[in-house]
C-alpha positions as CSV (number, residue, x, y, z in Angstrom):
1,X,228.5,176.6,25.2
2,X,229.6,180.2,24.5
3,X,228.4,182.9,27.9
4,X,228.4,186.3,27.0
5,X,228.9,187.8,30.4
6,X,228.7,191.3,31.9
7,X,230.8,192.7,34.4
8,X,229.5,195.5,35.2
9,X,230.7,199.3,35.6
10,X,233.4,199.7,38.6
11,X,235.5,197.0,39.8
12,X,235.7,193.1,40.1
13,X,232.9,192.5,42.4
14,X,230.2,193.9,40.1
15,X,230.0,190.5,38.4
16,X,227.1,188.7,39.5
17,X,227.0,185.7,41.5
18,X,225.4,183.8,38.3
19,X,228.5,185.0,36.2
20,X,231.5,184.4,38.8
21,X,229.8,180.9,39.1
22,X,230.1,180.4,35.2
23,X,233.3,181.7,34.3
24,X,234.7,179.2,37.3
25,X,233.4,176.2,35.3
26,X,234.8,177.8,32.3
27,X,237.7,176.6,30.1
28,X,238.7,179.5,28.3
29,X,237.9,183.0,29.2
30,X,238.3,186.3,27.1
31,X,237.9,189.5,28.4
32,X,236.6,192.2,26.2
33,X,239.1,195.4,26.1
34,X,237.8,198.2,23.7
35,X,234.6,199.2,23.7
36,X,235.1,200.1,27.7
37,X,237.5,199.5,30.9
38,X,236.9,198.9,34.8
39,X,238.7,200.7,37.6
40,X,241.0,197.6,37.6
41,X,243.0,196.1,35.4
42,X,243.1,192.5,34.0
43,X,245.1,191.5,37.2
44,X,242.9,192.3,39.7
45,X,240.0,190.2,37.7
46,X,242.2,187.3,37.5
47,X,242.7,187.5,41.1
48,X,239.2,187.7,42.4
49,X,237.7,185.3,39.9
50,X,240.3,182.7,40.3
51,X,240.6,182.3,36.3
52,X,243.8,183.1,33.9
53,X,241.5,185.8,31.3
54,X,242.7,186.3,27.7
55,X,242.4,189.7,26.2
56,X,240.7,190.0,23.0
57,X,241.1,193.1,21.2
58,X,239.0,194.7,18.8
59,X,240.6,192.7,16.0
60,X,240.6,189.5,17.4
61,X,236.7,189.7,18.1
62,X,235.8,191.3,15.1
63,X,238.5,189.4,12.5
64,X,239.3,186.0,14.4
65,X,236.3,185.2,16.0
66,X,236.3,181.8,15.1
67,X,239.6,181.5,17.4
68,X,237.1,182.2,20.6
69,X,234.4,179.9,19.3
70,X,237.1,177.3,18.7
71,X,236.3,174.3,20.8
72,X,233.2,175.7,22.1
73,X,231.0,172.7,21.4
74,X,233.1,170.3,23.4
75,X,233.8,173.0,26.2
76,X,232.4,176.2,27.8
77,X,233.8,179.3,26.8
78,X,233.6,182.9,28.5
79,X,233.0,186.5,26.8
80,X,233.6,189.0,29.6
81,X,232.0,192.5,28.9
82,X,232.5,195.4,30.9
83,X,228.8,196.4,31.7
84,X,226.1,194.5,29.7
85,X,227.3,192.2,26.8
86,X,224.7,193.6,24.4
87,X,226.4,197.7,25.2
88,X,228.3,197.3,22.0
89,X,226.8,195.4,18.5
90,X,229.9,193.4,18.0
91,X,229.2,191.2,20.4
92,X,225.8,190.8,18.7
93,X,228.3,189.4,15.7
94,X,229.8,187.3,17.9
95,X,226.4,185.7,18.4
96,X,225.2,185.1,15.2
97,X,228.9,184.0,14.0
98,X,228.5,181.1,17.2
99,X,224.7,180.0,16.1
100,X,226.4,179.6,12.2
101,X,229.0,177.2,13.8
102,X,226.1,175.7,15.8
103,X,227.6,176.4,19.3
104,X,224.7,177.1,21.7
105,X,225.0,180.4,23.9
106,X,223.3,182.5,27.1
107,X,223.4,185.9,28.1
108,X,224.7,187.0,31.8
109,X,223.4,190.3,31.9
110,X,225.0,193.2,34.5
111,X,224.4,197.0,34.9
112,X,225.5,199.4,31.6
113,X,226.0,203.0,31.4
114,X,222.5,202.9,29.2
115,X,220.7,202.3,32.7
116,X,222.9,203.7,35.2
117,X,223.1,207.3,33.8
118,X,219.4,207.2,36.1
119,X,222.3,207.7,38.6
120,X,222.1,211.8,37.9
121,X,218.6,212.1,38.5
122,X,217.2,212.7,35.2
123,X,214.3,209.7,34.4
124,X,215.2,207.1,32.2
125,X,212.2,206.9,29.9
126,X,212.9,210.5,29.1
127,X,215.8,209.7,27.1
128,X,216.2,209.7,22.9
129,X,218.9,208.3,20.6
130,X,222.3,207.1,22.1
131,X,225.1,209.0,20.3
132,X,228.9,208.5,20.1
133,X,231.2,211.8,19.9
134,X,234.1,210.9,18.5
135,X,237.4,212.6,18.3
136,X,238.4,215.0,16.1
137,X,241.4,215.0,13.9
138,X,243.3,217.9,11.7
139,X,241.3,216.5,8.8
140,X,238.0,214.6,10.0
141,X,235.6,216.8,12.1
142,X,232.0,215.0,11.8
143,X,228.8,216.5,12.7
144,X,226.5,213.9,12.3
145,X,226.2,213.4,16.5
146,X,224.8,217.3,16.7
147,X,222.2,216.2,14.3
148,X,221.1,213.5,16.3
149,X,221.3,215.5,19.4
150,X,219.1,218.3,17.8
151,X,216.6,215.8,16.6
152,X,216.3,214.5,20.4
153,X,216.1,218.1,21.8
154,X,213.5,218.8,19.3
155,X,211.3,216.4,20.8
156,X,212.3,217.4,24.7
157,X,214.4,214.4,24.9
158,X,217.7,213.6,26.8
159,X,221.0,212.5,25.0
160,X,223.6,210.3,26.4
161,X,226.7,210.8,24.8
162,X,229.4,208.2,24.9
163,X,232.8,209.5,24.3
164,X,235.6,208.0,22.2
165,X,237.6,205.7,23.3
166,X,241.5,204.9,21.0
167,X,242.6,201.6,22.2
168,X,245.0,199.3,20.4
169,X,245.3,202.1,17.2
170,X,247.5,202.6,14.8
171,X,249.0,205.8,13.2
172,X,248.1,206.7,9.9
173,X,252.1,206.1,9.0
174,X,252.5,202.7,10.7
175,X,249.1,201.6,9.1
176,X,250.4,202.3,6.0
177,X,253.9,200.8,6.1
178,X,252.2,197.8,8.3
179,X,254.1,198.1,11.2
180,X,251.9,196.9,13.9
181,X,252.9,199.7,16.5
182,X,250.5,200.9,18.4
183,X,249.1,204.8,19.8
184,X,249.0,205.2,23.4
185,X,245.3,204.5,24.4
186,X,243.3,207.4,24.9
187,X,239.6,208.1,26.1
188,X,237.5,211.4,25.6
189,X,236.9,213.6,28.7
190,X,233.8,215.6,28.9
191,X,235.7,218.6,28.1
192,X,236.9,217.6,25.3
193,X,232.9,216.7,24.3
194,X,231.9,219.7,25.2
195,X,234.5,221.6,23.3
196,X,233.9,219.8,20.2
197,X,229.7,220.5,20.5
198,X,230.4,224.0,20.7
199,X,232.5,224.3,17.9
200,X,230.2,222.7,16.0
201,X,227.6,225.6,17.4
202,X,229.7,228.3,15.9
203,X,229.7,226.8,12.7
204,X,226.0,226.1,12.5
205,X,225.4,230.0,14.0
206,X,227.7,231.1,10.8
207,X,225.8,229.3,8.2
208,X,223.0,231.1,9.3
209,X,221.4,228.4,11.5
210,X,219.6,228.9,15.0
211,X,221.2,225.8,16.9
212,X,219.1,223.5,18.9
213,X,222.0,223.5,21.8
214,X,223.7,226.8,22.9
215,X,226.3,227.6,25.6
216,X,223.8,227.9,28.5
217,X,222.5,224.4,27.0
218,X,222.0,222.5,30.4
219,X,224.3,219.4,30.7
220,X,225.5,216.6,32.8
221,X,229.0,215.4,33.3
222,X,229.2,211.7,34.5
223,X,232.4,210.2,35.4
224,X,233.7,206.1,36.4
225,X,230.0,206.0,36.9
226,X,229.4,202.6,39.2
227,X,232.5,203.1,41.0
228,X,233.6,204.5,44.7
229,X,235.0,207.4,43.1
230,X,232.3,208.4,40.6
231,X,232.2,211.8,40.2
232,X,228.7,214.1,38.3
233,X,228.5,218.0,37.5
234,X,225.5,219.6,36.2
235,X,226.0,222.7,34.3
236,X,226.0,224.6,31.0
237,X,227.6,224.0,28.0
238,X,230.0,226.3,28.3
239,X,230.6,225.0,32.0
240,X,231.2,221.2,31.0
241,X,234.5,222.8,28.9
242,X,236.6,223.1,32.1
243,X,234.8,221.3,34.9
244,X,237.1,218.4,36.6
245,X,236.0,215.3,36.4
246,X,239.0,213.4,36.8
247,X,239.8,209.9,35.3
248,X,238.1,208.3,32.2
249,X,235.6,207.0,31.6
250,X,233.3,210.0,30.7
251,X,229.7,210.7,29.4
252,X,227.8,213.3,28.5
253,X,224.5,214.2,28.4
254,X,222.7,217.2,26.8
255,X,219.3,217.6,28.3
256,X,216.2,218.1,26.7
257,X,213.1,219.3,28.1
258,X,213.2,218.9,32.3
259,X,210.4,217.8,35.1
260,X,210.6,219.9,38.4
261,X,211.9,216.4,39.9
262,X,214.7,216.2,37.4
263,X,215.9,219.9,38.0
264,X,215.9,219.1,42.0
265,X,218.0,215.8,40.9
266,X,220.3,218.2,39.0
267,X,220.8,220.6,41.8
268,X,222.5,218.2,43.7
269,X,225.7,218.2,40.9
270,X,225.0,221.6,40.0
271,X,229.0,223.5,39.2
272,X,226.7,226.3,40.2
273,X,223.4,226.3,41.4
274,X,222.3,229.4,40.5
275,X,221.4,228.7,36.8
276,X,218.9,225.9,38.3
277,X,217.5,228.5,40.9
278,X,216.6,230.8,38.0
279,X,214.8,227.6,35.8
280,X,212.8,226.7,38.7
281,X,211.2,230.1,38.6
């Protein structure tokens, strides 16, 4: 059988008891390393769960599948996720591509940055569309997450942004003579983000537009949310650009329309409190 496991957000003891107990009967086990990371590395899981884990990148899971599902219908094999297996939809590929070979599955599931973000105080159910910011290059600078971000504000709602994460890539010189060297990884910070949204402000404001999010915009910045350390800052905009939040991983969220409840949530991680004394009024 094929077990899609999450692990949860911080460190090696956010797997559940169910999962741990499955990945020990295991005889292969993969660890997922690119759509997120823990606090610890691939060591420190090894350690705890007793169990020698083989990484699988983002081209072995999306290109050599088959190479995981190998053997899984006379053994079980593991599919660690960081957080919930279903956070990212290649693993939803992985799925269907296992049911094609005929190899039964199951789902462990585990906390996500979709449900934990409650952790700030603003209600869940009060959220919109999911976006990814990506990151900018000299030559690439999409807009299509402000869209989506607009859209949500429109309708009072809250956006979680999840910020870019390079793992395992290749220059655009080595792709192109095939040298498999790889870029140093790299993960978005909420600065970054927030820098990025407010460019794309300017450029709305100069084609004449009246943009749904401004620089007193209120925001949250979440960091290494589900472990010891995690760190939240409420704020504008403009404040997210140089608030410190430490190291990755980062979210963002651009709120929409706020209850009293969520504003007293927000004063807790308020970079300054007096913005959220003046909204209360």
């Amino acid at each position: 059988m094929l077990y899609l496991i999450g692990l949860g957000l911080g460190d090696a003891k956010d797997i559940t008891v169910k999962g741990l107990e499955v990945i020990k009967q295991c005889s292969r086990v993969y660890l997922e390393a690119y759509t997120s990371i823990l606090t610890v590395g691939k060591e420190a899981l090894e350690e705890f769960y007793g169990k020698e884990l083989i990484l699988a990148d983002r081209e072995t899971v999306e290109q050599e599948a088959d190479t995981i599902l190998k053997g899984a219908h006379q053994c079980d094999v593991a599919f660690l996720v960081v957080g919930d297996p279903f956070g990212a939809t290649t693993h939803s590929d992985l799925v269907l591509r296992a049911v094609k070979l005929g190899v039964p599955y199951r789902v462990i599931h585990n906390a996500s940055i979709l449900n934990a973000v409650g952790c700030c105080g603003l209600q869940l159910y009060n959220f919109g569309e999911v976006v990814s910011v990506v990151f900018w290059t000299d030559t690439w600078k999409p807009e299509s997450f402000y869209d989506k971000i607009a859209k949500n504000r429109r309708n009072g709602m809250h956006t979680l942004c999840l910020l870019d994460i390079k793992v395992k890539e290749q220059s655009l010189e080595n792709l192109m003579k095939g040298k498999k060297i790889y870029e140093p990884p790299r993960y978005m910070s909420v600065n970054q983000a927030a820098e990025q949204l407010l460019a794309i402000v300017q450029n709305r404001r100069l084609q004449g537009e009246e943009p749904e999010i401004a620089e007193n915009t209120v925001c949250v910045g979440l960091a290494r949310v589900g472990a010891v350390d995690q760190k939240i800052a409420s704020g504008t905009l403009q404040e997210m650009t140089t608030v410190a939040l430490g190291d990755p991983l980062h979210s963002l969220i651009i709120t929409g329309t706020l209850h009293p409840l969520e504003l007293d949530m927000l004063k807790l991680f308020a970079v300054d409190k007096s913005i959220f004394e003046h909204m209360a009024e």
